[in-house]
N, CA, C and O atoms as a GROMACS GRO file, in nm:
protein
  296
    1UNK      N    1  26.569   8.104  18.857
    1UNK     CA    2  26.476   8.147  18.756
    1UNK      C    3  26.441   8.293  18.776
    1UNK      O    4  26.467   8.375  18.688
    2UNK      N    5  26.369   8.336  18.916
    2UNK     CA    6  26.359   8.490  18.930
    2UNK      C    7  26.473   8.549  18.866
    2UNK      O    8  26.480   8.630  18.773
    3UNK      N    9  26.602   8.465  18.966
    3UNK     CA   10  26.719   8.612  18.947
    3UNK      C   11  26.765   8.615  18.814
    3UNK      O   12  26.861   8.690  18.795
    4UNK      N   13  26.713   8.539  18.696
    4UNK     CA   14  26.773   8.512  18.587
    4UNK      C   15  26.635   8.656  18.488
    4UNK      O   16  26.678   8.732  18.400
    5UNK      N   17  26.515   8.658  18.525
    5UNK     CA   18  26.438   8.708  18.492
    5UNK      C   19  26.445   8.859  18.531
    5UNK      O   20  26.395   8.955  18.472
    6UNK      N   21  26.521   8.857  18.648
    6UNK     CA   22  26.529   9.003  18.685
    6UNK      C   23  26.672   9.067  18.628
    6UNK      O   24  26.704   9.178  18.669
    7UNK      N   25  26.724   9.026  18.571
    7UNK     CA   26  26.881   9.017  18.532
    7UNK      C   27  26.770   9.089  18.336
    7UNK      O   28  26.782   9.199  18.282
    8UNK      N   29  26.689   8.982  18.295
    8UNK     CA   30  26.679   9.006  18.182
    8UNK      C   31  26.590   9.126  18.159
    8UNK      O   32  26.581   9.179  18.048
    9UNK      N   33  26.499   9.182  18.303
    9UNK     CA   34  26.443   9.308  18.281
    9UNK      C   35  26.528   9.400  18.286
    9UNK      O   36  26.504   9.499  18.217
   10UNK      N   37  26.670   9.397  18.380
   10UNK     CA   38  26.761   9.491  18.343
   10UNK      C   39  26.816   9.525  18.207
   10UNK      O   40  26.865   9.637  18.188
   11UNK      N   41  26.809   9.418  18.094
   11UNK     CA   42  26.876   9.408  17.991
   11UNK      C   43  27.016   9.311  18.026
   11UNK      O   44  27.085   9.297  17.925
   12UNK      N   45  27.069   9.242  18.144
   12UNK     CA   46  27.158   9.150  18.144
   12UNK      C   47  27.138   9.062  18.086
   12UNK      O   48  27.025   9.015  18.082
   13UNK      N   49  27.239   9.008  18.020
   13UNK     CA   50  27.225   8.860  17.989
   13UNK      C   51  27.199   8.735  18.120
   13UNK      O   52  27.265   8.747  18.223
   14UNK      N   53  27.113   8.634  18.107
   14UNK     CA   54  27.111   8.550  18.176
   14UNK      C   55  27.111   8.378  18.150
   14UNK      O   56  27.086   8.339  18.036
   15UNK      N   57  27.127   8.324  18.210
   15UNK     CA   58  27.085   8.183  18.139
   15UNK      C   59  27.036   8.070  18.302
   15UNK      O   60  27.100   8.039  18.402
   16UNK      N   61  26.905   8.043  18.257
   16UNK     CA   62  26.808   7.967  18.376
   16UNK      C   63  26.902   7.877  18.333
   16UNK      O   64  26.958   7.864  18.224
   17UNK      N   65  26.913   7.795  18.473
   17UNK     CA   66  26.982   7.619  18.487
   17UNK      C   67  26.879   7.574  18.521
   17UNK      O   68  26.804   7.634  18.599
   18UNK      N   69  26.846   7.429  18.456
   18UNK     CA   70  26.748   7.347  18.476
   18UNK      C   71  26.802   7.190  18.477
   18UNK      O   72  26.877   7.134  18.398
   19UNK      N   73  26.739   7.142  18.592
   19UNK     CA   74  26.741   6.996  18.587
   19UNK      C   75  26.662   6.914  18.499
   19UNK      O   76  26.544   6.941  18.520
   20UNK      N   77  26.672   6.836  18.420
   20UNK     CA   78  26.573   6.780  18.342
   20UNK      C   79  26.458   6.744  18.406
   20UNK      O   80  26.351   6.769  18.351
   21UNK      N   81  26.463   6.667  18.554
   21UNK     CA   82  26.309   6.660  18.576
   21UNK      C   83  26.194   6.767  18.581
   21UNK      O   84  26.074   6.743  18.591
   22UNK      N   85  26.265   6.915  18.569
   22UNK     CA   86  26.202   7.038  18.626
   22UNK      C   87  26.185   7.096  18.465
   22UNK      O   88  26.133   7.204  18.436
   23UNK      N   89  26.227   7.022  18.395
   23UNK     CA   90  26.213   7.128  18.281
   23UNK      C   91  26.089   7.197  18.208
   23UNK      O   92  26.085   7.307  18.154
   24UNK      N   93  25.990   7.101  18.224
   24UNK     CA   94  25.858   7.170  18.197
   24UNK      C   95  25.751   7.297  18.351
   24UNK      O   96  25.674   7.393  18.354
   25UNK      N   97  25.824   7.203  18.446
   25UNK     CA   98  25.785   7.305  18.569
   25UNK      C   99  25.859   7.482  18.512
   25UNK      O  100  25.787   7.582  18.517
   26UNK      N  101  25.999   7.488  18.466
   26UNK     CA  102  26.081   7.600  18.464
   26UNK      C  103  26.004   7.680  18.318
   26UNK      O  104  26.021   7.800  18.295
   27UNK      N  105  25.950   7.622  18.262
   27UNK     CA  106  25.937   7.655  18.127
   27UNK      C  107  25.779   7.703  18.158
   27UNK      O  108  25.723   7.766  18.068
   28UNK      N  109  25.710   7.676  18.275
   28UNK     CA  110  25.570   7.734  18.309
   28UNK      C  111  25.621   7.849  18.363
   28UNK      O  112  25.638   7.958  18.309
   29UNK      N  113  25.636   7.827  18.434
   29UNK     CA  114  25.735   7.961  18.571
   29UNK      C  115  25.748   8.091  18.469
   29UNK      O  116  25.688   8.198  18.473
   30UNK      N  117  25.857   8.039  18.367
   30UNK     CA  118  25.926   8.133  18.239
   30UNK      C  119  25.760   8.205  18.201
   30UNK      O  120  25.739   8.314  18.256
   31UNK      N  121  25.691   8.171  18.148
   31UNK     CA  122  25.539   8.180  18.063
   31UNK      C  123  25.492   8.286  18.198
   31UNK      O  124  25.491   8.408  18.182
   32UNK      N  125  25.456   8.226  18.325
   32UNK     CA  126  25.421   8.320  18.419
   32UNK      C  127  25.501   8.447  18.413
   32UNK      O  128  25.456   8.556  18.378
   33UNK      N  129  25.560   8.436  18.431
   33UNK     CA  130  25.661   8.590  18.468
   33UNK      C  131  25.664   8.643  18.342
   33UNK      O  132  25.690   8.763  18.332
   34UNK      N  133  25.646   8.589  18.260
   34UNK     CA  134  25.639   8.674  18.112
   34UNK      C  135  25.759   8.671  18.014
   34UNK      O  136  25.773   8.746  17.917
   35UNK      N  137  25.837   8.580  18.051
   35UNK     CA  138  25.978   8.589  17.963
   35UNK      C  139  25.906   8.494  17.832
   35UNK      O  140  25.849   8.386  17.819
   36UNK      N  141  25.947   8.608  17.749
   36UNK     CA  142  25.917   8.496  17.603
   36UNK      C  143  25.987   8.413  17.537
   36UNK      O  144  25.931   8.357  17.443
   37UNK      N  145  26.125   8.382  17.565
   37UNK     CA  146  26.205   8.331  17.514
   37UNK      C  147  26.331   8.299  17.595
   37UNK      O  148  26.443   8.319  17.547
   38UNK      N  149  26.311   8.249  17.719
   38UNK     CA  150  26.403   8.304  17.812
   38UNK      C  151  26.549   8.188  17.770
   38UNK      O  152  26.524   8.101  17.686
   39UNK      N  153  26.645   8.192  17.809
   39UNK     CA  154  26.739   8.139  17.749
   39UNK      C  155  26.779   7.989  17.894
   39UNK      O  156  26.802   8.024  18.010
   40UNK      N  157  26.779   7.924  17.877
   40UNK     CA  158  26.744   7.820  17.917
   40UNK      C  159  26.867   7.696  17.924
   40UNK      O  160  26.928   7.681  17.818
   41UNK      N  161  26.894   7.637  17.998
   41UNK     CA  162  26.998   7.473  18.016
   41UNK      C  163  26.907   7.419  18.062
   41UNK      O  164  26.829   7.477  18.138
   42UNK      N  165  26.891   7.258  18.015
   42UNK     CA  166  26.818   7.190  18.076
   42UNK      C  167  26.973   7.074  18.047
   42UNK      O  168  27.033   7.026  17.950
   43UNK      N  169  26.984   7.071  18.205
   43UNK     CA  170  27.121   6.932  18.205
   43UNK      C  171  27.045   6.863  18.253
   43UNK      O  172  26.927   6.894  18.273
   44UNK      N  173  27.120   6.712  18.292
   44UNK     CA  174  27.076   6.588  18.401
   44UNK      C  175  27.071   6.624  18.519
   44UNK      O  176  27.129   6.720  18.571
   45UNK      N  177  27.010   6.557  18.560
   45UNK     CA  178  27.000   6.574  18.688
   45UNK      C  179  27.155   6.534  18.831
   45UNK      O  180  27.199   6.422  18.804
   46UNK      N  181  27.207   6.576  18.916
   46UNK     CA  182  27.344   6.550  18.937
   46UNK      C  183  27.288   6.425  19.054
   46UNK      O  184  27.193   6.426  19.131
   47UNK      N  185  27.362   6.352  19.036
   47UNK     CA  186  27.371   6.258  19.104
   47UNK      C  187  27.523   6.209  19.235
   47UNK      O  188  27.568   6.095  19.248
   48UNK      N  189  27.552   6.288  19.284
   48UNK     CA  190  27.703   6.280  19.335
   48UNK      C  191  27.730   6.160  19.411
   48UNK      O  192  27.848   6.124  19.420
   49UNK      N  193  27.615   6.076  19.484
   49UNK     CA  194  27.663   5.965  19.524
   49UNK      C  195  27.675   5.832  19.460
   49UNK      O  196  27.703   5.722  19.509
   50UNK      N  197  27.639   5.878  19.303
   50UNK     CA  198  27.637   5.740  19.216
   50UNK      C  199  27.708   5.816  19.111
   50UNK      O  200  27.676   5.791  18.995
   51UNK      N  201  27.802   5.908  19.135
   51UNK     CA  202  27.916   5.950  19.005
   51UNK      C  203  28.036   5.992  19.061
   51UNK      O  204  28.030   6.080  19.148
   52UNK      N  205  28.142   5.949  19.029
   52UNK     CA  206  28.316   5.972  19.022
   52UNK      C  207  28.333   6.104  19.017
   52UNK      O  208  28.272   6.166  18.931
   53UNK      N  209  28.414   6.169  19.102
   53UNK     CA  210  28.456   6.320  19.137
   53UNK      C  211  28.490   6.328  18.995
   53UNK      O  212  28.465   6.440  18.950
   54UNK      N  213  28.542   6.244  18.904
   54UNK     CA  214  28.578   6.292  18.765
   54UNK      C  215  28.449   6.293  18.688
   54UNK      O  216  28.442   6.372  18.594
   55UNK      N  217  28.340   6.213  18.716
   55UNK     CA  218  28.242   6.202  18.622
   55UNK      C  219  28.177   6.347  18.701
   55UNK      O  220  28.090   6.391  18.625
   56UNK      N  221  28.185   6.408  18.787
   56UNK     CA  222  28.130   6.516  18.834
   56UNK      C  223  28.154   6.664  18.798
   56UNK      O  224  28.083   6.764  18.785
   57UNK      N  225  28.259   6.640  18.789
   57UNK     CA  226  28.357   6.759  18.732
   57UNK      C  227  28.372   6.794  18.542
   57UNK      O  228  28.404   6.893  18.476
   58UNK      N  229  28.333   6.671  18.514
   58UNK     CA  230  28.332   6.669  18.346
   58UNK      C  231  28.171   6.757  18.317
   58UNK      O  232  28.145   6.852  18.244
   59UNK      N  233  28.100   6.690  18.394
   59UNK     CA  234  27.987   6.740  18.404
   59UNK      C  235  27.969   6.890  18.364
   59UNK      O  236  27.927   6.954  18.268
   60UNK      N  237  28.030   6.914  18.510
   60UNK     CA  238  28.003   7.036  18.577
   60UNK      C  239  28.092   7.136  18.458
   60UNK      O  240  28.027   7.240  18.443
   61UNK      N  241  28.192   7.137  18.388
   61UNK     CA  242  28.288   7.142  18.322
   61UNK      C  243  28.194   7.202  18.156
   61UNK      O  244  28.196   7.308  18.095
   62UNK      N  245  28.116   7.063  18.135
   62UNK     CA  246  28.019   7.067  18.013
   62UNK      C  247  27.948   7.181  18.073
   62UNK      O  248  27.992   7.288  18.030
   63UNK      N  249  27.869   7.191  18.145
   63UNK     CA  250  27.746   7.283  18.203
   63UNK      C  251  27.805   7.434  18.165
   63UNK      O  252  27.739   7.529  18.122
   64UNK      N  253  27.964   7.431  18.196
   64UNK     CA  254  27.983   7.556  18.237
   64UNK      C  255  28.012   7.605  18.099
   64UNK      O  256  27.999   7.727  18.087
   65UNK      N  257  28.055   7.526  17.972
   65UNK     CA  258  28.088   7.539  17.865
   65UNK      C  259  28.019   7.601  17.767
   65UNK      O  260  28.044   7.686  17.682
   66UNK      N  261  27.885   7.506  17.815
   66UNK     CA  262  27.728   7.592  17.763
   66UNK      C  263  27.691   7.706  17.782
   66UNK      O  264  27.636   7.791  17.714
   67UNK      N  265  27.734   7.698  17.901
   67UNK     CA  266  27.685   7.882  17.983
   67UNK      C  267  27.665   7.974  17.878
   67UNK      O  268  27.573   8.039  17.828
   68UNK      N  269  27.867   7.940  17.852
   68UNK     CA  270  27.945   8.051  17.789
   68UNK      C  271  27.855   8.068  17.671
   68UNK      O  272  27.788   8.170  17.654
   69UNK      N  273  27.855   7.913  17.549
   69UNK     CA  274  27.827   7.944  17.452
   69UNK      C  275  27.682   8.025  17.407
   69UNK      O  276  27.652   8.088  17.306
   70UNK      N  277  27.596   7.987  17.547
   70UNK     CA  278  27.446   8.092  17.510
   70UNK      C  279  27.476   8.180  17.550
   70UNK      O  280  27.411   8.270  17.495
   71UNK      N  281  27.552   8.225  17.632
   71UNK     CA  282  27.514   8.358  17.618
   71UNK      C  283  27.637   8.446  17.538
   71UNK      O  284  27.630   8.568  17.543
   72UNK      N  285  27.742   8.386  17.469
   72UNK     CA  286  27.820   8.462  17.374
   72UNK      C  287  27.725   8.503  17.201
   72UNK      O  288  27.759   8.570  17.103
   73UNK      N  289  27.562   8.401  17.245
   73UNK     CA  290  27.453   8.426  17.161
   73UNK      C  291  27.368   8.514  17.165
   73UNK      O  292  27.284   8.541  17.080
   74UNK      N  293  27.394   8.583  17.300
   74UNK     CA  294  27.241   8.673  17.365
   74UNK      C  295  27.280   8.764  17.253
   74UNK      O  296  27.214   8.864  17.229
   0.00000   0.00000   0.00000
């Protein structure tokens, strides 16, 4: 979250990763530091000992897909 906030006072593009249980914790944090709109993933939470190296990787795969697409939005 900082390094995503300090990325966006430079003018970088950034994008916070969030676990869903944290998502309203990340979205206070955001409000503190002053980002008004900060650009944001909220995935599941990873579970690796109750998911298939393939169900892990699809995952991880989706996550990374998103990345791209917010910030080919910034």
């Amino acid at each position: 979250m900082r390094d995503a906030f300090q990325a966006w006072k430079q003018g970088i593009p950034a994008v916070v990763l969030v676990h869903e249980p944290f998502a309203t914790l990340a979205k206070a944090q955001c409000q503190s530091l002053g980002a008004k709109d900060p650009t944001t993933l909220v995935y599941k939470q990873d579970a690796p000992a109750r998911e298939s190296d393939e169900e892990s990787i699809e995952k991880a795969r989706h996550v990374a897909a998103e990345v791209v697409r917010l910030l080919s939005h910034v």
